[in-house]
Jmol script that loads the backbone (N, CA, C; Angstrom):
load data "model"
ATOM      1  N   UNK A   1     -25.076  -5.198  -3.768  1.00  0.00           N
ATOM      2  CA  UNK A   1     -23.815  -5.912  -3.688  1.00  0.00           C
ATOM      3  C   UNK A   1     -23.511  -6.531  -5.038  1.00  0.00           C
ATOM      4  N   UNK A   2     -22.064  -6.395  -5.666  1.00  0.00           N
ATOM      5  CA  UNK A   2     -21.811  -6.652  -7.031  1.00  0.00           C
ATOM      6  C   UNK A   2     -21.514  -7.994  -6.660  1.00  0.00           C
ATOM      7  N   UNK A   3     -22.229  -9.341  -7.599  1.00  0.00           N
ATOM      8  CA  UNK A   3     -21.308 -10.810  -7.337  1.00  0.00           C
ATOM      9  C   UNK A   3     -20.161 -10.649  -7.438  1.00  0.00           C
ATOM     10  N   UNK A   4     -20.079 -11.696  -6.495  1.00  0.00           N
ATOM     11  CA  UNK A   4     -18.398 -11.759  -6.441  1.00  0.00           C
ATOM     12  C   UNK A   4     -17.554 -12.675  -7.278  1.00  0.00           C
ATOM     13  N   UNK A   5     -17.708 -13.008  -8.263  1.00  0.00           N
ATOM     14  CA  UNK A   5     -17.376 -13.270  -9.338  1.00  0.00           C
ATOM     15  C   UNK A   5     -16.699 -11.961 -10.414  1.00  0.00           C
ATOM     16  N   UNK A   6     -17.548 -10.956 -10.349  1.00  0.00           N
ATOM     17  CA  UNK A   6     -17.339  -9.923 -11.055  1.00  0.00           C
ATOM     18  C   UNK A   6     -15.851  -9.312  -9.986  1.00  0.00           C
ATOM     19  N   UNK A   7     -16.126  -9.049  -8.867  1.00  0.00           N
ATOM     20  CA  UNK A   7     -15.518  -8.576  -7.826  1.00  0.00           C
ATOM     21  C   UNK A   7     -13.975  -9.327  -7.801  1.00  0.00           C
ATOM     22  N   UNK A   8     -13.990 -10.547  -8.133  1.00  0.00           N
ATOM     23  CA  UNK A   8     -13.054 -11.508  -8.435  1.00  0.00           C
ATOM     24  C   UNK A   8     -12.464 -11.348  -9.301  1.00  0.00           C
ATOM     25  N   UNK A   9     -12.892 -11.147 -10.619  1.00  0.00           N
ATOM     26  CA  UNK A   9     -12.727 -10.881 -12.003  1.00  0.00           C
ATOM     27  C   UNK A   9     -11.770  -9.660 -12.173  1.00  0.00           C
ATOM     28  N   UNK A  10     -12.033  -8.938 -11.533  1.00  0.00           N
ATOM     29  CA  UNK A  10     -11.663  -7.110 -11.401  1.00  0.00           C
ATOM     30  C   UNK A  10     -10.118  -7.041 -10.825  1.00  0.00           C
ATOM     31  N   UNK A  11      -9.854  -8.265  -9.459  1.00  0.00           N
ATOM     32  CA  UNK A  11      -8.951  -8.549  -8.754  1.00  0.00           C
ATOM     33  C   UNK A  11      -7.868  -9.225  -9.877  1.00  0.00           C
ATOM     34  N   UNK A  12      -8.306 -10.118 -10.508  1.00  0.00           N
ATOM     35  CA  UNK A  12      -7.367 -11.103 -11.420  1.00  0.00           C
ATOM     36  C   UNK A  12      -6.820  -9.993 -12.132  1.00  0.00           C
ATOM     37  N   UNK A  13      -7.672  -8.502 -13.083  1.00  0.00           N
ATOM     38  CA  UNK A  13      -7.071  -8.099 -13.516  1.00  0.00           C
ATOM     39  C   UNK A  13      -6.255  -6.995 -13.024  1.00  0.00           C
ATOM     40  N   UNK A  14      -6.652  -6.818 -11.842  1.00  0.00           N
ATOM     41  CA  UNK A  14      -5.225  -5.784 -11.175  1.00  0.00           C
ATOM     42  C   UNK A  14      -3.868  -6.580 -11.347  1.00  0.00           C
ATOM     43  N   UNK A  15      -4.176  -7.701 -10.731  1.00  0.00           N
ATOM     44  CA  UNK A  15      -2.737  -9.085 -10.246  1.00  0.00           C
ATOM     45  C   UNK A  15      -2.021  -8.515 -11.769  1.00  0.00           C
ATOM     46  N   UNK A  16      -3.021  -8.983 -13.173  1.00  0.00           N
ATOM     47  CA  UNK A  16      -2.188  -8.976 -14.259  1.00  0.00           C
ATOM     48  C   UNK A  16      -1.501  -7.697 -14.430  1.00  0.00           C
ATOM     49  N   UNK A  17      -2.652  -6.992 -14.236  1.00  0.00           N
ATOM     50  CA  UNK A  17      -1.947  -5.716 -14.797  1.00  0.00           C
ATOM     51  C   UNK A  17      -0.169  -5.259 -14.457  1.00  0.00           C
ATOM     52  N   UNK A  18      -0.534  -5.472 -13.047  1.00  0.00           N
ATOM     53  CA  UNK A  18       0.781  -5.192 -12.213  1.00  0.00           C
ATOM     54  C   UNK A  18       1.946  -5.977 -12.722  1.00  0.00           C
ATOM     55  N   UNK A  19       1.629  -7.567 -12.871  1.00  0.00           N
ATOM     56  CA  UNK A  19       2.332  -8.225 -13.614  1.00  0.00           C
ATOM     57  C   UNK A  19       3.589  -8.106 -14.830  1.00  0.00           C
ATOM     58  N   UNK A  20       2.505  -7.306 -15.820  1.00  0.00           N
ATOM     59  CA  UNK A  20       2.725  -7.003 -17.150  1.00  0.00           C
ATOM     60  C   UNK A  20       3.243  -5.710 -17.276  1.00  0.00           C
ATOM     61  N   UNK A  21       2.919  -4.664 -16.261  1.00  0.00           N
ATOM     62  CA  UNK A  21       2.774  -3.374 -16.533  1.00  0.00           C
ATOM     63  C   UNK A  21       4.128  -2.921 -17.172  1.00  0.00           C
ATOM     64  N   UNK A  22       5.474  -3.792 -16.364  1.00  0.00           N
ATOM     65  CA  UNK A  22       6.809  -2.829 -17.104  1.00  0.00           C
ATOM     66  C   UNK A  22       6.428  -3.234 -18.445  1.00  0.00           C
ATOM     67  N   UNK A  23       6.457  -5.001 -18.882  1.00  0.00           N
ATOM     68  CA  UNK A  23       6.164  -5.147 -20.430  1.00  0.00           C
ATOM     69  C   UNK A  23       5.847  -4.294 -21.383  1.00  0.00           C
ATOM     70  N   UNK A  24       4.358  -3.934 -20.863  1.00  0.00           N
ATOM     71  CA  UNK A  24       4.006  -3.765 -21.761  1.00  0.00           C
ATOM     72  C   UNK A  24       4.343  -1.937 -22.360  1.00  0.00           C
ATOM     73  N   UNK A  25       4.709  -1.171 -21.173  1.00  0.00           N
ATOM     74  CA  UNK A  25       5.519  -0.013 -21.163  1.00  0.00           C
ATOM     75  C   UNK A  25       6.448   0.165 -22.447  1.00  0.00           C
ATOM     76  N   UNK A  26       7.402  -1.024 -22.202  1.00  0.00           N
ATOM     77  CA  UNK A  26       8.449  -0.910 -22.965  1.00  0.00           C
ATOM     78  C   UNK A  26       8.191  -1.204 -23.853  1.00  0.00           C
ATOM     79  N   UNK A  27       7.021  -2.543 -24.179  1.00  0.00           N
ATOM     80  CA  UNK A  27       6.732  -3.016 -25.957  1.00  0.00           C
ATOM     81  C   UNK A  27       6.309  -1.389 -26.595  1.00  0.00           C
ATOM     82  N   UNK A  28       5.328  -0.532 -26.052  1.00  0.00           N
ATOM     83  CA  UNK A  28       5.021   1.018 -26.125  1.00  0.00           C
ATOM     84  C   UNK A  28       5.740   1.791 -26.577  1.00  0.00           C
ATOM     85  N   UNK A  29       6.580   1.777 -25.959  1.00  0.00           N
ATOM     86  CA  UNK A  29       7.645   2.848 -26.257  1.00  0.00           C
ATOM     87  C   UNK A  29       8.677   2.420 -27.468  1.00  0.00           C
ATOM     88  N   UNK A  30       8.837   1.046 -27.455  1.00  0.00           N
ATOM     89  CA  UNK A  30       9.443   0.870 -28.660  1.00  0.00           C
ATOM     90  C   UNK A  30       8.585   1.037 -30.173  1.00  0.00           C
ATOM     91  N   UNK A  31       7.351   0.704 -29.764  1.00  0.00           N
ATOM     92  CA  UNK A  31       6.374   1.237 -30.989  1.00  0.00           C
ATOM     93  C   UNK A  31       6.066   2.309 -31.142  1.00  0.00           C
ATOM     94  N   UNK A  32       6.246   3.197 -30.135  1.00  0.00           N
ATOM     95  CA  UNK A  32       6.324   4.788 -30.613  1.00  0.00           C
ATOM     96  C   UNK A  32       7.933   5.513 -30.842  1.00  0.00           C
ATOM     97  N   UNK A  33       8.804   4.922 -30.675  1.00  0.00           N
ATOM     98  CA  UNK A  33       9.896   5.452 -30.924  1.00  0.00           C
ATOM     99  C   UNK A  33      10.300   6.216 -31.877  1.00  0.00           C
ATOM    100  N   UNK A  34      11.453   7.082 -31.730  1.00  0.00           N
ATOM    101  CA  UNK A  34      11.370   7.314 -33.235  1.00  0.00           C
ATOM    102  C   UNK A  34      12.523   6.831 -33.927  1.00  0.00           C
ATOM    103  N   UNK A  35      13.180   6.044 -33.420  1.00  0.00           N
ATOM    104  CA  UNK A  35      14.065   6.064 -33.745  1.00  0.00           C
ATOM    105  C   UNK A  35      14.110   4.001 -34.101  1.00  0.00           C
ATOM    106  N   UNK A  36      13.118   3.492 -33.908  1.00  0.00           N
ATOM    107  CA  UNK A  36      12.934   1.997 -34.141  1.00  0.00           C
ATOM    108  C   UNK A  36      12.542   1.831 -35.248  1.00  0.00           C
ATOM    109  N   UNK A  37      13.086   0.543 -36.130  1.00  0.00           N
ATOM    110  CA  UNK A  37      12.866   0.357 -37.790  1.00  0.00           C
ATOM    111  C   UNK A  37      11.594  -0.121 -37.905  1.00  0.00           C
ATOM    112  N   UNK A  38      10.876  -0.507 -38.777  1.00  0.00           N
ATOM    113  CA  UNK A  38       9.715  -1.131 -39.286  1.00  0.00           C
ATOM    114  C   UNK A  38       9.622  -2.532 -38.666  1.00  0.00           C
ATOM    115  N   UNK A  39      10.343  -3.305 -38.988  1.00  0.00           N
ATOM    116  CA  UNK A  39      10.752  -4.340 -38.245  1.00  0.00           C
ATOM    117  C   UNK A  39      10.326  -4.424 -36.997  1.00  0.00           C
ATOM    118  N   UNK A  40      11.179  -3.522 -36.058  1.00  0.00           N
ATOM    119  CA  UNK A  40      11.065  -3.654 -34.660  1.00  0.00           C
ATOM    120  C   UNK A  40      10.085  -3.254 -34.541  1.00  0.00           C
ATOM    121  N   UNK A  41       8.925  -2.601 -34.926  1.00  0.00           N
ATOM    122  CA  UNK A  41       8.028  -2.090 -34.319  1.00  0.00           C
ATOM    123  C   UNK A  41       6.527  -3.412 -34.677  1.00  0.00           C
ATOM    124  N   UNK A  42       6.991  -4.234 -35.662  1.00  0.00           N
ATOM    125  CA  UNK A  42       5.858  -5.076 -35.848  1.00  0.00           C
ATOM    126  C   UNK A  42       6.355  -5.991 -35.153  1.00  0.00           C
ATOM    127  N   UNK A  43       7.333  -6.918 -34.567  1.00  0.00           N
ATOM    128  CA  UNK A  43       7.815  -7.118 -33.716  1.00  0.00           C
ATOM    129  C   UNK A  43       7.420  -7.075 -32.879  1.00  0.00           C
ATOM    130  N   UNK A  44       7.085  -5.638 -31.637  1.00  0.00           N
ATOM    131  CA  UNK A  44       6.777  -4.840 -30.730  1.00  0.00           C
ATOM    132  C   UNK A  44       5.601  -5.417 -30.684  1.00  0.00           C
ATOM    133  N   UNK A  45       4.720  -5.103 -31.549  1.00  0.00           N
ATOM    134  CA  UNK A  45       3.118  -4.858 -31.909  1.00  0.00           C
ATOM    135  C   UNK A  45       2.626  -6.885 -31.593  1.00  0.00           C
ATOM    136  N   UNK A  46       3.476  -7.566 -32.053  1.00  0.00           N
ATOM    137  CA  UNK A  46       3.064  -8.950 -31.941  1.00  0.00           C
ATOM    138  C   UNK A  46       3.150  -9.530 -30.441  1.00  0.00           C
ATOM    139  N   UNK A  47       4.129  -9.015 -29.670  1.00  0.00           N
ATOM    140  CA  UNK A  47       4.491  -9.524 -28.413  1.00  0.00           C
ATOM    141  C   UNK A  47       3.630  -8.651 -28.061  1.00  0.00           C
ATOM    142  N   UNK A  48       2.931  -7.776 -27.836  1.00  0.00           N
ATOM    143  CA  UNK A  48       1.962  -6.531 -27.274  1.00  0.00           C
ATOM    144  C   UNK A  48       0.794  -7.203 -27.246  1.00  0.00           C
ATOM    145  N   UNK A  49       0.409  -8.118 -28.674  1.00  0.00           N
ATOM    146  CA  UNK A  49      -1.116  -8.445 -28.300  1.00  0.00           C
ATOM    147  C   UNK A  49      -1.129  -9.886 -28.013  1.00  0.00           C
ATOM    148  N   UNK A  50       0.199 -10.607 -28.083  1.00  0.00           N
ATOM    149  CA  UNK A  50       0.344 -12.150 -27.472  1.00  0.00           C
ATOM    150  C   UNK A  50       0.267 -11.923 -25.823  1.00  0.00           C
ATOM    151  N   UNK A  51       0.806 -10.589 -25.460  1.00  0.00           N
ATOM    152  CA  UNK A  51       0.132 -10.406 -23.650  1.00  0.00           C
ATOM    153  C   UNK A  51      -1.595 -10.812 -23.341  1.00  0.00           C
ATOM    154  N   UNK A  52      -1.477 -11.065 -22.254  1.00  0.00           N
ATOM    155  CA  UNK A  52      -2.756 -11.550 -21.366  1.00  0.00           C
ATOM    156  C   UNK A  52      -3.574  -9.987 -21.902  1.00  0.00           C
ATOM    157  N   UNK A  53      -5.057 -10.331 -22.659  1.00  0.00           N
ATOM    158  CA  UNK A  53      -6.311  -9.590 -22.744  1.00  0.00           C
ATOM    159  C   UNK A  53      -6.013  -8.296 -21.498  1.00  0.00           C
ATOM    160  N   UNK A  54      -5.930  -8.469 -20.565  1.00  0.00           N
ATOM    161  CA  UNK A  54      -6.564  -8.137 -19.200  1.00  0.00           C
ATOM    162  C   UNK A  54      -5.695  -7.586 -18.406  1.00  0.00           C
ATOM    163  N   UNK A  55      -4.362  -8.026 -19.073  1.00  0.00           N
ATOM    164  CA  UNK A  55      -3.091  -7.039 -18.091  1.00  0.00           C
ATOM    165  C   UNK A  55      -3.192  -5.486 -18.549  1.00  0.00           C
ATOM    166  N   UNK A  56      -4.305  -4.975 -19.554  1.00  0.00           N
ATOM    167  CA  UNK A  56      -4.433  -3.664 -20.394  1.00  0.00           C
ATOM    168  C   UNK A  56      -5.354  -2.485 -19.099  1.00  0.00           C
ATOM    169  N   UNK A  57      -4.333  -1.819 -18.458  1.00  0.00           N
ATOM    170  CA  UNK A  57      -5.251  -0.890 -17.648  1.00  0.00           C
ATOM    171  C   UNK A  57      -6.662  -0.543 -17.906  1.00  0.00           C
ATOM    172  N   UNK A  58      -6.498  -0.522 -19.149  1.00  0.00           N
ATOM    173  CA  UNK A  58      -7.609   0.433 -19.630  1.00  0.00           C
ATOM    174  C   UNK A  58      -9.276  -0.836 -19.377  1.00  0.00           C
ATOM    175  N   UNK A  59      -8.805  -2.108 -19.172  1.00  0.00           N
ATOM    176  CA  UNK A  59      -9.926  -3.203 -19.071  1.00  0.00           C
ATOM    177  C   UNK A  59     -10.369  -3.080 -17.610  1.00  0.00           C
ATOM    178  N   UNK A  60      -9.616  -2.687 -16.634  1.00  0.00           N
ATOM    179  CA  UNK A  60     -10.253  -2.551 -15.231  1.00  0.00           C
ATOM    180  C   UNK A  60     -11.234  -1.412 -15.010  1.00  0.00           C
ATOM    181  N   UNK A  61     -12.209  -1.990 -13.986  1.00  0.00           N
ATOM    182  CA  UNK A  61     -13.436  -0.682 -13.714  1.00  0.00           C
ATOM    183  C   UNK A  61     -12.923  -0.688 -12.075  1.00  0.00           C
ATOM    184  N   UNK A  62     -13.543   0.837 -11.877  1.00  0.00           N
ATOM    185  CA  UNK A  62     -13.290   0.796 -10.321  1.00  0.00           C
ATOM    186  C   UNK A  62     -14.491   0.471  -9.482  1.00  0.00           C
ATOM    187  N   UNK A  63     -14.576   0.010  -8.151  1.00  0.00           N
ATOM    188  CA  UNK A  63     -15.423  -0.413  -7.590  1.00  0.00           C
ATOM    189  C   UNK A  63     -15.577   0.046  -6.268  1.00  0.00           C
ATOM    190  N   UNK A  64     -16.389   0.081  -5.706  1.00  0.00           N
ATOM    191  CA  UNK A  64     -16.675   0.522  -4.499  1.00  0.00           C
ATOM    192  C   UNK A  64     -16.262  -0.541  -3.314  1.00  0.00           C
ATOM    193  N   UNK A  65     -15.135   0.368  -2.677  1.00  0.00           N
ATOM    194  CA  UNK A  65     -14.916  -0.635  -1.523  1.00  0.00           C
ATOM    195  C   UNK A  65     -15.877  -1.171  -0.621  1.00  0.00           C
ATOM    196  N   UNK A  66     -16.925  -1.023  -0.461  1.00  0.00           N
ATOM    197  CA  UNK A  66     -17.935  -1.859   0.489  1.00  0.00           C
ATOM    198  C   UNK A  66     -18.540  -3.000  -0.217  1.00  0.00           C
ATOM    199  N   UNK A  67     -19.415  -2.499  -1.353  1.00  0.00           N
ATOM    200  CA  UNK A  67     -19.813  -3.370  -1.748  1.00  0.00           C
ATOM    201  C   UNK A  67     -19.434  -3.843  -3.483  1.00  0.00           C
ATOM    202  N   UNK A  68     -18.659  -3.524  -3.905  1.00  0.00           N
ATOM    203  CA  UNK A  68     -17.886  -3.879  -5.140  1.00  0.00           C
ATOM    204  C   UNK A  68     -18.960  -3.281  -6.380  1.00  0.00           C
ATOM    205  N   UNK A  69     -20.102  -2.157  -6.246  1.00  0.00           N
ATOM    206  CA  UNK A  69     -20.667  -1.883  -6.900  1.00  0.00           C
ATOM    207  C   UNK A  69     -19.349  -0.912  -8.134  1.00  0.00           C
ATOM    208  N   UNK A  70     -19.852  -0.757  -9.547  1.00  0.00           N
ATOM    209  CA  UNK A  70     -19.117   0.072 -10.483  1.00  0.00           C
ATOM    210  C   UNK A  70     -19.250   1.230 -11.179  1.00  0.00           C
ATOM    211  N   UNK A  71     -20.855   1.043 -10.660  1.00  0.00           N
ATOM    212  CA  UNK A  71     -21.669   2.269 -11.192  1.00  0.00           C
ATOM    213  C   UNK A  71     -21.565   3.609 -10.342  1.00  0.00           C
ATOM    214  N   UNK A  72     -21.455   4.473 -11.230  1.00  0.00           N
ATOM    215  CA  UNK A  72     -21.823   5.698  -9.833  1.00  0.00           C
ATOM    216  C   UNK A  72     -20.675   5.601  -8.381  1.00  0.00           C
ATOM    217  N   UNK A  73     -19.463   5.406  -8.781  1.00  0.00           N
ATOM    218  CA  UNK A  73     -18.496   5.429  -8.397  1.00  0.00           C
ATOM    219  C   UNK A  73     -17.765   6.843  -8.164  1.00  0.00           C
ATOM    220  N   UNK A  74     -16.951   6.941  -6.572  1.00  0.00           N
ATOM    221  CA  UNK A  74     -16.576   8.598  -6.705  1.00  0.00           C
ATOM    222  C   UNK A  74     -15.329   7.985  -5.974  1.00  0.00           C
ATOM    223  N   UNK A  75     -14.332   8.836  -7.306  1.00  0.00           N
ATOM    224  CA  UNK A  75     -12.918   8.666  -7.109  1.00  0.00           C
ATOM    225  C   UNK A  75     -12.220   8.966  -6.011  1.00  0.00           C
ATOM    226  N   UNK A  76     -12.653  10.071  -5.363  1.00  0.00           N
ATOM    227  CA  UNK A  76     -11.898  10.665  -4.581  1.00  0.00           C
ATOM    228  C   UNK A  76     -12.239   9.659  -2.850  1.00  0.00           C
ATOM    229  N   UNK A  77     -13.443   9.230  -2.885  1.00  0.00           N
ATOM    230  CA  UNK A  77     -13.706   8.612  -1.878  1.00  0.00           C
ATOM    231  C   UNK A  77     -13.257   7.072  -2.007  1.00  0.00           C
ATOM    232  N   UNK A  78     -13.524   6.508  -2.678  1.00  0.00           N
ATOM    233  CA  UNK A  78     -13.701   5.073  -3.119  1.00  0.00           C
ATOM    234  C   UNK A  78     -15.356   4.824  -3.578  1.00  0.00           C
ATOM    235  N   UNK A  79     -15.994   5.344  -3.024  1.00  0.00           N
ATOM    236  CA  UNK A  79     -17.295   4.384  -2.951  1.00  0.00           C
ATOM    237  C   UNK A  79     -18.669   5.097  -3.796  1.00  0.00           C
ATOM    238  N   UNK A  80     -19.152   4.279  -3.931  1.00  0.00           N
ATOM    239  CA  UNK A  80     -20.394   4.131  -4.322  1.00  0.00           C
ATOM    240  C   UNK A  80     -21.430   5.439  -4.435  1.00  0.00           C
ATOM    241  N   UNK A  81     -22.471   5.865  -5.043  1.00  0.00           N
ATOM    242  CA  UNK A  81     -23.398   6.944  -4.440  1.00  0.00           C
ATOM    243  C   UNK A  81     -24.045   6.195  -3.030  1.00  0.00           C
ATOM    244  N   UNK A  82     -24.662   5.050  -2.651  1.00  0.00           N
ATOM    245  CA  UNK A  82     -25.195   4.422  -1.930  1.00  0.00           C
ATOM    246  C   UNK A  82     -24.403   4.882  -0.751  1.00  0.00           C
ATOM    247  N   UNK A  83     -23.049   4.109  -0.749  1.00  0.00           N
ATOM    248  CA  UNK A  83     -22.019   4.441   0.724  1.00  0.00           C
ATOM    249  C   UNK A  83     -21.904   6.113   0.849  1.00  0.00           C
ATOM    250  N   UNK A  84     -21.653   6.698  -0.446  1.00  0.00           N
ATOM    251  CA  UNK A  84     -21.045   7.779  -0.404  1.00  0.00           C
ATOM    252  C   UNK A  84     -22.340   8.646   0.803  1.00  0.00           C
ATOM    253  N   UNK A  85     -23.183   8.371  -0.013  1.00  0.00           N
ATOM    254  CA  UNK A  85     -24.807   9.277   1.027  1.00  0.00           C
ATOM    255  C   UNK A  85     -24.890   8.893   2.800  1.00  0.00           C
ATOM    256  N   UNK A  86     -24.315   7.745   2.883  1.00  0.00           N
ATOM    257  CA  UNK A  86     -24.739   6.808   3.944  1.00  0.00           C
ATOM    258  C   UNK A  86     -23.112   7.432   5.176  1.00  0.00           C
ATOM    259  N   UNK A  87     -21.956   7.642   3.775  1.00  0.00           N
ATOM    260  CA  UNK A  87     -20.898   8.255   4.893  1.00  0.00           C
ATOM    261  C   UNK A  87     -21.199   9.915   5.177  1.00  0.00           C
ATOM    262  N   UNK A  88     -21.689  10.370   4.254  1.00  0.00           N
ATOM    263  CA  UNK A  88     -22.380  11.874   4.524  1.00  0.00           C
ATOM    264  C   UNK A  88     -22.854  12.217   5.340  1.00  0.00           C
ATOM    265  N   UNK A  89     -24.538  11.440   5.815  1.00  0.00           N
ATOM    266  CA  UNK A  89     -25.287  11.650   7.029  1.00  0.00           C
ATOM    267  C   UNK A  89     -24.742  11.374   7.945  1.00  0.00           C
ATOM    268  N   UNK A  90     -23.710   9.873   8.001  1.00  0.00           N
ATOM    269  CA  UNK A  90     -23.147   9.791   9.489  1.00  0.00           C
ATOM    270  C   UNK A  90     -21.714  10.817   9.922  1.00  0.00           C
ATOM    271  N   UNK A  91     -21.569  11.855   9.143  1.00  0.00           N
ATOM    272  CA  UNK A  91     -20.379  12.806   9.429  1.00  0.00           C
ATOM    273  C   UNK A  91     -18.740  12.591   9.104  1.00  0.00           C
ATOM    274  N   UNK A  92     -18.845  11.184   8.421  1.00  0.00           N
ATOM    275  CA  UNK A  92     -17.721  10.785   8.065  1.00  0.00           C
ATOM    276  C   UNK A  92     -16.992  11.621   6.334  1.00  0.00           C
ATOM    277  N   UNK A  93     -17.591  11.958   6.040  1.00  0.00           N
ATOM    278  CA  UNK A  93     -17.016  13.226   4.399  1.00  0.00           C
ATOM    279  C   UNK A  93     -16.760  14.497   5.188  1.00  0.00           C
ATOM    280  N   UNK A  94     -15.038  14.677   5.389  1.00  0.00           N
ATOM    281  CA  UNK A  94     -15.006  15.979   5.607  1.00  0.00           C
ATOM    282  C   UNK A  94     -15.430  17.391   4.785  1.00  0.00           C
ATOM    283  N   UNK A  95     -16.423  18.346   5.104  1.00  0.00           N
ATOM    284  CA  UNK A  95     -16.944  19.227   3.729  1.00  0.00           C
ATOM    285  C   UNK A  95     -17.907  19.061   3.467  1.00  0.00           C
ATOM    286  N   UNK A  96     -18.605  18.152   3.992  1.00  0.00           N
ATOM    287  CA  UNK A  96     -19.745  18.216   3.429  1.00  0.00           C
ATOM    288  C   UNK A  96     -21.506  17.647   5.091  1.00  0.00           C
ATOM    289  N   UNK A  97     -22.167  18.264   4.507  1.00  0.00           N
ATOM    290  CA  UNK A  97     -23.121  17.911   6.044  1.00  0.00           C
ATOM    291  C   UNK A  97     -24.465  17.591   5.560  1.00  0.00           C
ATOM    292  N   UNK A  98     -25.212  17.543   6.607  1.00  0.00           N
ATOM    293  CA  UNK A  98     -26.620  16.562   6.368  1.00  0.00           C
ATOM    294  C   UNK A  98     -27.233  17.588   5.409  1.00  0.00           C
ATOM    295  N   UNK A  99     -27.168  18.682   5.612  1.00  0.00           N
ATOM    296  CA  UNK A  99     -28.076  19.715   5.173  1.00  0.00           C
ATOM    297  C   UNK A  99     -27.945  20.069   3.805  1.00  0.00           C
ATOM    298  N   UNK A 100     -26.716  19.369   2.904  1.00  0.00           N
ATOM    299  CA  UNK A 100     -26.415  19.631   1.671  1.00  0.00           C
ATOM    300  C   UNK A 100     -27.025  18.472   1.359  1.00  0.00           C
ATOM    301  N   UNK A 101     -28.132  17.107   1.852  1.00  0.00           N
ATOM    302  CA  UNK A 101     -28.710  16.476   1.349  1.00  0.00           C
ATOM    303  C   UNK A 101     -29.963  16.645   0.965  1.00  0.00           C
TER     304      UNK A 101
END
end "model"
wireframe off; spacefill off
backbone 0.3
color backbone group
């Protein structure tokens, strides 16, 4: 089980992300533009890193819905190797059966 502090931590930065997400889109696109002056783009670049650390997708890890573990994580399920094995044997992964363990 991951503390829940960390588990907490992970949550704050979804909230931001979602928050920020048009922001920081558009500060993006105006810094890749092609058509924006020098100016605007340092501009862009200053309001981009005065945003919250943590509203940045790229700072969230994914976690396993049972127990908030990060490691050894499988996308397609949500969870964990631990859950993932544990939903296997009990027949819950469509595709897959005891005997591929």
């Amino acid at each position: 089980m991951a503390k829940t502090s960390m588990v907490e931590r992970e949550k704050k930065r979804s909230l931001l992300n979602k928050k920020y997400n048009k922001k920081r889109k558009e500060l993006k696109e105006l810094i890749s533009g092609p058509h924006s002056t020098d100016e605007e783009r340092a501009n862009a670049e200053l309001k981009l890193q005065s945003l919250p650390r943590d509203s940045s997708r790229s700072r969230q890890r994914q976690r396993c819905r049972f127990c908030g573990r990060s490691r050894a994580y499988n996308r397609l399920t949500g969870l964990c190797r631990i859950h993932m094995r544990a939903a296997v044997m009990n027949g819950l992964v469509p595709g897959m059966h005891k005997a591929s363990w």
